[in-house]
N, C-alpha and C positions, 0 to 999 in steps of 0.2 A: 720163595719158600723152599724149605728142605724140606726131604722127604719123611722125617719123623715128624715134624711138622706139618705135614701133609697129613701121614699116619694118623697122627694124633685127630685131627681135625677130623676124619673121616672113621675113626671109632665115638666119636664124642656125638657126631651126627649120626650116627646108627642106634647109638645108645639114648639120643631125643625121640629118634624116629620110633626105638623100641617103647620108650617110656609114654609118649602121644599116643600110642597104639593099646597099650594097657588103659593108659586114660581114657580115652574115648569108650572102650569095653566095660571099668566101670561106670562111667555119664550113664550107659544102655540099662547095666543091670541096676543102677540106681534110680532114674526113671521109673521102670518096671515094678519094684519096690515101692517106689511113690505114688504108682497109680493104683496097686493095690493096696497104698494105707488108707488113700482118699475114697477109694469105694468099703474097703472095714469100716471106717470113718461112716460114709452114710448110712450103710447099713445099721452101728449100733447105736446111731443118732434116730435112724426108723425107730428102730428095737424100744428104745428108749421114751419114743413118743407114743408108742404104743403101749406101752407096760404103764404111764404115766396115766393114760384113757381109760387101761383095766383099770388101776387104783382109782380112778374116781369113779367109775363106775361103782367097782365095788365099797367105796365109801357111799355112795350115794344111797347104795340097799341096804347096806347097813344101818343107814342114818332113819331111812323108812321105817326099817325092823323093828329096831330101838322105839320111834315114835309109835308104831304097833300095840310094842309090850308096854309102854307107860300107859296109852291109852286103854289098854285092857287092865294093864293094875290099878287107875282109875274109876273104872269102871266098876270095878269089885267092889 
């Protein structure tokens, strides 16, 4: 091999080494990202189950209320 040849091969290899090194940095901060989508993720899947148990909740009083006031406008 000649040496521009040589040259050549050994900026192309610096220029993997640099571009594997970028990659790997973002695999990390991509990662990182991904772990805190999957905990936003449980979070407003909680959130969500939660807000579901108010609304029935508060349907359910509702639903009392309502049988309440019929039964009192019956009543009359």
């Amino acid at each position: 091999m000649n040496n521009t040849t040589l040259q050549q091969l050994e900026e192309l290899i610096d220029s993997l080494i640099e571009r594997n090194n970028q990659l790997q940095t973002d695999v990390v901060t991509l990662k990182e990202q991904n772990t805190k989508l999957i905990d936003d993720n449980e979070l407003l899947q909680l959130e969500a189950l939660e807000n579901e148990e108010k609304q029935k909740d508060a349907s359910t009083t509702l639903s009392g209320l309502l049988d309440k006031l019929q039964s009192a406008q019956q009543a009359s």
